[in-house]
Backbone bond lengths (Angstrom), bond angles and torsions (degrees), N, CA, C in turn:
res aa  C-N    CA-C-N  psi(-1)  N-CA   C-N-CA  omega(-1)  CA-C   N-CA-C  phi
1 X - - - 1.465 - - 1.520 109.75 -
2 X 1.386 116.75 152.94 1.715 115.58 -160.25 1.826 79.87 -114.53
3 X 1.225 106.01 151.82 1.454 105.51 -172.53 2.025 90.21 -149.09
4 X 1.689 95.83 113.95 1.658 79.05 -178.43 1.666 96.12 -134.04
5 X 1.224 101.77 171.45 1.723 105.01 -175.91 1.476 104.16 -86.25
6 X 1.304 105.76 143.31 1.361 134.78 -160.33 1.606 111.96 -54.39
7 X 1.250 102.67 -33.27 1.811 145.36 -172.76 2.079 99.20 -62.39
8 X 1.337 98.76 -47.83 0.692 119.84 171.82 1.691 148.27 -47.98
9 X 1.135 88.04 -29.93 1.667 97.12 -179.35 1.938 104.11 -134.07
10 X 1.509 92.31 151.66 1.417 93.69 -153.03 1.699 95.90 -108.21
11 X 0.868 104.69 -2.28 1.743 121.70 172.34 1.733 93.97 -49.24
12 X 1.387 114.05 -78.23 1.503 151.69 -173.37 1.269 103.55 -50.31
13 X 1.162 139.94 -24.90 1.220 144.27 -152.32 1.860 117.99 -66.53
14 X 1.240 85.19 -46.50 1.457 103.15 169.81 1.310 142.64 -20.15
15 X 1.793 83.85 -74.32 1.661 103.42 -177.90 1.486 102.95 -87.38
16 X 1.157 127.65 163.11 1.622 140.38 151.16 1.291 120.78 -123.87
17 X 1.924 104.07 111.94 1.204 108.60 -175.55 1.741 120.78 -67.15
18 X 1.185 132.60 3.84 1.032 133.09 154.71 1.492 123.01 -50.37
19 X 1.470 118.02 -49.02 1.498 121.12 163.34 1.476 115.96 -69.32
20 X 1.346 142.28 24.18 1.010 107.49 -159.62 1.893 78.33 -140.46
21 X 1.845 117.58 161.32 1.245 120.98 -163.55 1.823 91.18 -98.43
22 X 1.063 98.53 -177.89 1.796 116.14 173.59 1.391 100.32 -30.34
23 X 1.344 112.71 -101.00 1.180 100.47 169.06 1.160 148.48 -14.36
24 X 1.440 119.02 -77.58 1.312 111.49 143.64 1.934 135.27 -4.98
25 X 1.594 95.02 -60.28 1.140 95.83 -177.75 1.704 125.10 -70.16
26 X 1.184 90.47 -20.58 1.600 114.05 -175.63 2.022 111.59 -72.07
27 X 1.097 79.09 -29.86 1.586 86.62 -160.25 1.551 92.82 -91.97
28 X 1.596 122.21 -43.87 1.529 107.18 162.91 1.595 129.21 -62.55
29 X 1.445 124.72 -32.70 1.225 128.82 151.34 1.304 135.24 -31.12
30 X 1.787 97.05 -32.11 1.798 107.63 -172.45 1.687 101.18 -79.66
31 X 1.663 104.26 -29.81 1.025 109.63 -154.73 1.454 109.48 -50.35
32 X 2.089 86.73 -66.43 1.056 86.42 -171.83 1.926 143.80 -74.70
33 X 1.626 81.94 12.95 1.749 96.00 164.23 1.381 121.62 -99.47
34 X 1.078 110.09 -15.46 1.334 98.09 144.53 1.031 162.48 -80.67
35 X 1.501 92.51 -16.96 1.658 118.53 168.80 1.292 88.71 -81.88
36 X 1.153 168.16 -9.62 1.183 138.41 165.40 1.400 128.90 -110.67
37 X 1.674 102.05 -22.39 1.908 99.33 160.49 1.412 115.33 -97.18
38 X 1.648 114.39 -23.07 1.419 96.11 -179.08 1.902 88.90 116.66
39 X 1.733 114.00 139.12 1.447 90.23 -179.88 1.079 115.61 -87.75
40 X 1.669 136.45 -4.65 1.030 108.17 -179.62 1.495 117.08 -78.14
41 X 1.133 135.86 -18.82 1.626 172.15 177.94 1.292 105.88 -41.61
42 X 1.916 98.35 -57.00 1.860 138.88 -157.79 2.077 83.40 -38.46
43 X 1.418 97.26 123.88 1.557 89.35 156.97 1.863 118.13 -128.72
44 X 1.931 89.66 125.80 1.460 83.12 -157.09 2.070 122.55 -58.07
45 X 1.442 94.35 -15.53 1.203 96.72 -174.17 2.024 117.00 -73.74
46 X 1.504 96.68 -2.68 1.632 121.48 164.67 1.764 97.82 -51.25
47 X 1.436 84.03 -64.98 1.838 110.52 -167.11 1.207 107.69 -48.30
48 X 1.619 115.48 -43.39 1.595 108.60 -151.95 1.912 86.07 -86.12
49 X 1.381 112.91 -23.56 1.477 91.95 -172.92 1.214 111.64 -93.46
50 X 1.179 124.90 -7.38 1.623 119.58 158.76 1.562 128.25 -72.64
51 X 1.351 97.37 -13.76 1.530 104.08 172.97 2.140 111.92 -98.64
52 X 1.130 79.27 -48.24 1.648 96.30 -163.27 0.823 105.00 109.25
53 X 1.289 167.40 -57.55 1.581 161.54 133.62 1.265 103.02 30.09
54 X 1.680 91.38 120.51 1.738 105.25 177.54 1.931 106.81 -71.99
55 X 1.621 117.68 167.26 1.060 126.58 166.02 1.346 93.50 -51.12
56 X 1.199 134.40 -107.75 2.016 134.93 -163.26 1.097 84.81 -18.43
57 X 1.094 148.45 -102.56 1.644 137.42 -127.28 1.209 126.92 -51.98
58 X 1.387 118.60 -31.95 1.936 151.81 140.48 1.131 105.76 -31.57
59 X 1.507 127.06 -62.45 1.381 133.39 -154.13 2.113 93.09 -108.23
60 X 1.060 119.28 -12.98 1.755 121.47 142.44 1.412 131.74 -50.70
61 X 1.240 95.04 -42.75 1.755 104.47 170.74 1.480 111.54 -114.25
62 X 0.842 126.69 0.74 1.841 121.98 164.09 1.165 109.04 172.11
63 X 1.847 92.47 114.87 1.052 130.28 -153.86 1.916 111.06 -74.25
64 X 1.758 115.65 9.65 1.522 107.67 158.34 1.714 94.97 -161.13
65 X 0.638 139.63 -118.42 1.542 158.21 -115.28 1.337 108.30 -163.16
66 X 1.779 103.21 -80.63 1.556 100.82 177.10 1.628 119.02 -70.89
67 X 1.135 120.38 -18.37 1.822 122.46 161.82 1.427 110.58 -56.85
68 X 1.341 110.62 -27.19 1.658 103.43 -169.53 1.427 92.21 -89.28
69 X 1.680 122.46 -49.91 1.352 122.04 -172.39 1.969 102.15 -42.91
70 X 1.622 105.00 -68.47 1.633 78.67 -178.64 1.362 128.73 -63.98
71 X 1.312 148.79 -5.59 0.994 151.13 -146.10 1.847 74.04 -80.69
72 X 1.577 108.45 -59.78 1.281 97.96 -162.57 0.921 121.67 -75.49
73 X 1.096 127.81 10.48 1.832 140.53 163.55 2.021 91.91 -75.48
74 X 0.990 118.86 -48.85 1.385 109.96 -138.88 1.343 85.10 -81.84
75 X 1.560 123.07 -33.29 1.396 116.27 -144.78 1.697 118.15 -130.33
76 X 1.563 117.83 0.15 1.005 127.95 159.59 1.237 118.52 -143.41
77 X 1.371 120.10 -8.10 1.572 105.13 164.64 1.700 104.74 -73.65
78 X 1.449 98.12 -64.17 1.565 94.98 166.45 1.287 134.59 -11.78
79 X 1.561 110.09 -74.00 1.415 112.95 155.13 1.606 128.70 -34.41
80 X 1.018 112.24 -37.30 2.019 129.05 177.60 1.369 93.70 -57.86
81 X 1.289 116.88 -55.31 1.486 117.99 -170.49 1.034 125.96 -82.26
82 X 1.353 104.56 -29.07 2.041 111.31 164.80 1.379 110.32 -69.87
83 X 1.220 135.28 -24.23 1.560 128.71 -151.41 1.921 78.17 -119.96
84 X 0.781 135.13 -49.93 1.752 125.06 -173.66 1.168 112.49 -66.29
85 X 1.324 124.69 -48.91 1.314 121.44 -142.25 1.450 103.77 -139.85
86 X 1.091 125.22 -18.74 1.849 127.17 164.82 1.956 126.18 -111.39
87 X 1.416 96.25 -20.51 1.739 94.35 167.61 1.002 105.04 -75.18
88 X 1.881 123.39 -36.90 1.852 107.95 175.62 1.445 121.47 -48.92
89 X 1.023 118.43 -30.57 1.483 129.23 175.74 1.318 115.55 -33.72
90 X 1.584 116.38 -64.73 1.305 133.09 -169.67 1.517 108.07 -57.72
91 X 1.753 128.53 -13.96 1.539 117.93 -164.63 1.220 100.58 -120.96
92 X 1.494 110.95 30.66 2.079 107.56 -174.81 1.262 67.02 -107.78
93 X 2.200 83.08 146.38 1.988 120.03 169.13 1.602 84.37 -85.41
94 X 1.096 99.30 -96.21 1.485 135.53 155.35 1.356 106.92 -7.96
95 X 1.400 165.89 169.21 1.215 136.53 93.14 1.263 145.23 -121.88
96 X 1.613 102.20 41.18 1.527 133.70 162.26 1.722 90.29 -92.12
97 X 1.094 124.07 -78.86 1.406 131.82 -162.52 1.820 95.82 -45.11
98 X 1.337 118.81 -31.47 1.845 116.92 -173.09 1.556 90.73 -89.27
99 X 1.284 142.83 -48.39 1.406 120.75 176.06 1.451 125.34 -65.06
100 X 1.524 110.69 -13.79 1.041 104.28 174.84 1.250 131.45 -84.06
101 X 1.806 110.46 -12.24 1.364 134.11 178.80 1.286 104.07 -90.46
102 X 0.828 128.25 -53.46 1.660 134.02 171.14 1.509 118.31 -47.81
103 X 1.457 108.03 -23.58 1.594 129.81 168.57 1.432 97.84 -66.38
104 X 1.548 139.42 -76.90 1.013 145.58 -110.00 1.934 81.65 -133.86
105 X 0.935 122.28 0.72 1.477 111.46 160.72 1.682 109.26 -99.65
106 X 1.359 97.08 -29.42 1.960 96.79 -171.90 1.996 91.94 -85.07
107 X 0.721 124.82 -11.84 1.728 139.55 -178.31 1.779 87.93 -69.56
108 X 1.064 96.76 -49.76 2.065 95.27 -156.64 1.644 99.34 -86.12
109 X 1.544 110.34 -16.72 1.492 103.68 -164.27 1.571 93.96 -76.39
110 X 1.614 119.61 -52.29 1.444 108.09 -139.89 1.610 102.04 -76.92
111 X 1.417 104.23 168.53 1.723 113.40 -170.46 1.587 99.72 -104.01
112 X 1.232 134.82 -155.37 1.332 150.47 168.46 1.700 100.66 -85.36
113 X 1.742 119.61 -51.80 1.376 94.60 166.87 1.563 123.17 -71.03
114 X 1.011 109.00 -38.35 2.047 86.99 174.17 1.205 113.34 -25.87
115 X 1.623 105.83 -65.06 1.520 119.46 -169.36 1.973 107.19 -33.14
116 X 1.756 81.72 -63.15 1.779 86.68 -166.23 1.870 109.30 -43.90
117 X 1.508 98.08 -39.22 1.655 94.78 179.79 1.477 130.33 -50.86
118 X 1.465 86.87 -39.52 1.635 100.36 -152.17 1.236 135.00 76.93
119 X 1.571 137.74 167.35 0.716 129.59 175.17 1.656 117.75 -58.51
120 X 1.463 116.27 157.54 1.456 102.09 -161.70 1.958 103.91 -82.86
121 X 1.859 123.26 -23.96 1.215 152.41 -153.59 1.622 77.70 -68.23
122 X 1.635 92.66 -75.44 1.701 113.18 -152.19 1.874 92.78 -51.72
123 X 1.378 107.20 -71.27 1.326 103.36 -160.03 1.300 114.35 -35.21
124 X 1.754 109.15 -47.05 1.704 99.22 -176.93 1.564 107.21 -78.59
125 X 0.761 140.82 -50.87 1.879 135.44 168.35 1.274 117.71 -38.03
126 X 1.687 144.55 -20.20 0.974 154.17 132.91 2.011 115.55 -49.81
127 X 1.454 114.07 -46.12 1.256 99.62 157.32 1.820 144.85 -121.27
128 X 0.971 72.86 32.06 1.829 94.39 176.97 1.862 126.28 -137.05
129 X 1.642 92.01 -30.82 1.581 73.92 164.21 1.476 125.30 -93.10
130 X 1.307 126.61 2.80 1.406 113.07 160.68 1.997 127.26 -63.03
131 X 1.644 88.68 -14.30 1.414 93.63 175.84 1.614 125.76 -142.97
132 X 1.155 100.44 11.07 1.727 104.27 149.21 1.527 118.93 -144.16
133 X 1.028 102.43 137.46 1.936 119.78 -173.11 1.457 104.81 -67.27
134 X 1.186 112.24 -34.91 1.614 132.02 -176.18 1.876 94.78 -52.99
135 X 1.462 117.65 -56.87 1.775 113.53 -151.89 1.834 81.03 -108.55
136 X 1.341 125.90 -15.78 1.492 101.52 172.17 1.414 133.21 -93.63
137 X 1.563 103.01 0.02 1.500 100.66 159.05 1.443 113.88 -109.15
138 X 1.133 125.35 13.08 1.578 130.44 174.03 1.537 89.38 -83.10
139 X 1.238 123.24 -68.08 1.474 147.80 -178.14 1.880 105.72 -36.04
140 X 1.554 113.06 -59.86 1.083 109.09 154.40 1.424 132.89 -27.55
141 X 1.184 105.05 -84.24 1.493 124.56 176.07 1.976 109.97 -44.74
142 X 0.788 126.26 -17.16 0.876 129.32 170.17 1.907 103.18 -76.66
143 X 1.553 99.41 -100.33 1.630 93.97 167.85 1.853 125.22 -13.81
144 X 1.025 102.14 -36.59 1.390 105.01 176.63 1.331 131.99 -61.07
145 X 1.460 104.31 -56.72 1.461 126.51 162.95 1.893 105.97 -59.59
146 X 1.327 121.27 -33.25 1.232 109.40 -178.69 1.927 115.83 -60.63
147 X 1.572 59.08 -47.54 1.751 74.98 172.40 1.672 145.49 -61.72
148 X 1.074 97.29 -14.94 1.440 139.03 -168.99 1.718 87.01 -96.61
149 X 1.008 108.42 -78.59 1.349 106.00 -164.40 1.261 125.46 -63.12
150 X 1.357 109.04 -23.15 2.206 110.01 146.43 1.289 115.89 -74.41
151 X 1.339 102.31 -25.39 1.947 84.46 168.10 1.504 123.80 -61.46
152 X 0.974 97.66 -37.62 1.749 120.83 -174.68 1.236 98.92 -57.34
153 X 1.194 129.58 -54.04 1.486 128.45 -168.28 1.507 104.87 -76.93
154 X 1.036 135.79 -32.71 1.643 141.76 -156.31 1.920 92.07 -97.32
155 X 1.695 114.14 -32.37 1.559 101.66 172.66 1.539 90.85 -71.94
156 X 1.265 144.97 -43.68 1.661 142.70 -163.60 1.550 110.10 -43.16
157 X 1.404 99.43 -38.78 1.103 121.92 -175.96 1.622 151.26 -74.29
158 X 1.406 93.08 -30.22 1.422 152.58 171.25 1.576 95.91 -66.23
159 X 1.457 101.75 -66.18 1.361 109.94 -166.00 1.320 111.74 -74.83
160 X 0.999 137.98 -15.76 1.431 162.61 -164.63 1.806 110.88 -96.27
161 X 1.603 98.19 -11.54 1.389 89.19 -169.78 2.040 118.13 77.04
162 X 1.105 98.69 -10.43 1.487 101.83 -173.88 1.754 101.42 -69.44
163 X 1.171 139.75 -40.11 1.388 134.74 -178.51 1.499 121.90 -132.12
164 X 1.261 135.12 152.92 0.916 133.15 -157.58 1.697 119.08 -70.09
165 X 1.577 110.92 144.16 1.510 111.23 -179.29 1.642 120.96 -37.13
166 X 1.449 104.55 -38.62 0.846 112.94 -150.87 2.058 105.58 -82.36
167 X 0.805 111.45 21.96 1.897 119.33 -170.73 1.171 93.48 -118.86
168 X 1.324 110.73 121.61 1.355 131.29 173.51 1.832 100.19 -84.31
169 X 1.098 120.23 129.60 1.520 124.32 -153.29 1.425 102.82 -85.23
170 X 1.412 131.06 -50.07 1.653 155.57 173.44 1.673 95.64 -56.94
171 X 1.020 138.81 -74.43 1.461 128.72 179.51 1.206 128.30 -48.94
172 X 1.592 113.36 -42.01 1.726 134.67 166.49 1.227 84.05 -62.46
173 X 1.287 147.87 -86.59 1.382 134.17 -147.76 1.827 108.62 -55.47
174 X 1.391 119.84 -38.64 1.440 102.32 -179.25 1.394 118.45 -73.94
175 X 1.529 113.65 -18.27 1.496 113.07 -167.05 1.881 96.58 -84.43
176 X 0.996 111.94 -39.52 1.539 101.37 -174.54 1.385 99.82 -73.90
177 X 1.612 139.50 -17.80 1.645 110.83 166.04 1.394 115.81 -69.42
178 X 1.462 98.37 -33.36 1.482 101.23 -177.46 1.471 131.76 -56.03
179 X 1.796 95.47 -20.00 1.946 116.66 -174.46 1.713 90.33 -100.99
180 X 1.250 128.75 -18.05 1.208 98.87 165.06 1.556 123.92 -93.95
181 X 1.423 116.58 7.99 1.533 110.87 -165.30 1.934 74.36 -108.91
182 X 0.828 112.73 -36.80 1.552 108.88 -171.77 1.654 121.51 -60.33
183 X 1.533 86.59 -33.08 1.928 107.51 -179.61 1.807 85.22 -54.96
184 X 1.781 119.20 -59.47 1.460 92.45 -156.55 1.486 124.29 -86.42
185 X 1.122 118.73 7.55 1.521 127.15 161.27 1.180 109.16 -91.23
186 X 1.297 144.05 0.20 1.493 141.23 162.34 2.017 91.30 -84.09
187 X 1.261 120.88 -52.41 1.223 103.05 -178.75 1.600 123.67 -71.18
188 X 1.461 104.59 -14.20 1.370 106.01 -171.03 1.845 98.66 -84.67
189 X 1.187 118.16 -30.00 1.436 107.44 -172.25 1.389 112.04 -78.57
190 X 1.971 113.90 -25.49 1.136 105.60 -176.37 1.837 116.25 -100.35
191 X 1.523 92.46 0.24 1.636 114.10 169.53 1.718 103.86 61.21
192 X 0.829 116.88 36.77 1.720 157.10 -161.56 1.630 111.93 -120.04
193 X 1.097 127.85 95.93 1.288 128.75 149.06 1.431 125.13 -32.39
194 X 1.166 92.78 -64.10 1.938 119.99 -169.64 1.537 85.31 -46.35
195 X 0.812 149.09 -47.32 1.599 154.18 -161.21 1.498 121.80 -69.51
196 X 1.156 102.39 -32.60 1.279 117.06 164.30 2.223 110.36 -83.53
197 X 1.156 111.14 -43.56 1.034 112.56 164.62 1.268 111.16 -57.01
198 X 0.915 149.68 -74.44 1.369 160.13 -152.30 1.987 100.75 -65.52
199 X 1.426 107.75 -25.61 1.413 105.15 167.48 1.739 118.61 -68.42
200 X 1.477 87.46 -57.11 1.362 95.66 165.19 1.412 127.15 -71.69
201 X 1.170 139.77 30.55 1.060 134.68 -177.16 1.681 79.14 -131.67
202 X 1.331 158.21 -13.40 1.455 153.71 -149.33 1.502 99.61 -130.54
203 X 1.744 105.93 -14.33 1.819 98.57 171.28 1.230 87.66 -102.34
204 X 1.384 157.67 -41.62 1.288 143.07 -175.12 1.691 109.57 -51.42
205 X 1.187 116.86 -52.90 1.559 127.93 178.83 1.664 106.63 -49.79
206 X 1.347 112.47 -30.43 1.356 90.10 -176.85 1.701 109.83 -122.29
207 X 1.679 106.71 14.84 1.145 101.82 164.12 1.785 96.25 -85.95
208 X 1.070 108.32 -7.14 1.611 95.18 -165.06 1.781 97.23 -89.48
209 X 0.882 102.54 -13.57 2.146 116.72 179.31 1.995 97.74 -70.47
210 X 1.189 84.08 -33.66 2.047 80.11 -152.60 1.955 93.38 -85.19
211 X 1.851 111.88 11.39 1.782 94.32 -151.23 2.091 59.61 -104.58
212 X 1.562 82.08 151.72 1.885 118.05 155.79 1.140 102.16 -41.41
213 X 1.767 128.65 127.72 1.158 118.74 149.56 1.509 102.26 -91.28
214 X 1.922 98.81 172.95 1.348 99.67 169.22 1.405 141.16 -69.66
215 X 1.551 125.55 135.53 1.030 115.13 170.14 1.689 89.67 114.62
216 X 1.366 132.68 -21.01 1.018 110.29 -158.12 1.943 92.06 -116.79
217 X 1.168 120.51 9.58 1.408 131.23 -178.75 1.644 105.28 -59.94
């Protein structure tokens, strides 16, 4: 079992389990054991001693294992992905110049452990939705809406004259999640930073291909 300080990972950073009730606390606890063993791995008695939370009180609010596993699909990974990677959305003028900042700010945030983690979406959708329907259409629906919600901005954009006719907005939006979940398993296999840079430096290049030049608006 990988056991790392809380301080540590920038995934987590977010929430503070101090604000948050039993529940609450329970369901961030799972999280972050699962993001780091994996759920089938997840051991709840990890959970109960990171919380203090007796067994009944665990099995009070979700009634096995895999209920708790999605809970945290539904209700804090989700959140990871709404607050990281889709509320930025809403504050791009521009939104070549906001993906490109959002590139090169999430570039400077992550550490060597992020990397090792991975993303928290991919890692579990890589091992759970090939074999339960239960965490691969939660998992879906998630990606979807991510996806959705860069499309939205890139049609804004479109329409705006900001990028060229020719970018289909729904495909651009899946391929750049896909180059950013991909950037950190290229660094995690080669345990390489630069690798992740070098991703992001090859989605900036061709977000900067797809923006309007002047004169031709």
């Amino acid at each position: 079992m990988n056991d790392l300080s809380d301080n540590d990972v920038y995934w987590w950073r977010p929430l503070e389990e101090t604000e948050l009730d039993t529940r609450g606390q329970l369901l961030f606890a799972a999280y972050k054991e699962i993001h780091v063993n994996g759920f089938q791995s997840a051991s709840l008695s990890n959970i109960l001693a990171r919380t203090g939370v007796t067994k009944g009180a665990l099995y009070h609010h979700f009634p096995n294992k895999l209920e708790l596993g999605y809970a945290v699909v539904d209700e804090v990974i989700a959140q990871r992905i709404h607050l990281n990677f889709i509320q930025p959305l809403e504050h791009f003028g521009d939104p070549i110049d906001g993906f490109i900042a959002f590139i090169q700010g999430a570039g400077d945030a992550f550490s060597m452990t992020d990397i090792e983690l991975g993303c928290p979406l991919s890692v579990l959708a890589q091992e759970m939705a090939p074999i339960d329907e239960g965490f691969r259409t939660r998992l879906a629906a998630i990606y979807e809406k991510w996806h959705q919600s860069i499309a939205d901005v890139l049609i804004q954009a479109r329409q705006n004259g900001l990028i060229i006719d020719e970018v289909d907005p729904y495909t651009m939006a899946v391929t750049m999640a896909a180059i950013l979940e991909g950037s950190l398993s290229a660094a995690k296999v080669s345990r390489n930073l630069d690798k992740l840079y070098h991703c992001g430096a090859g989605l900036t290049q061709f977000l900067n291909l797809i923006r309007t030049q002047p004169g031709n608006q």
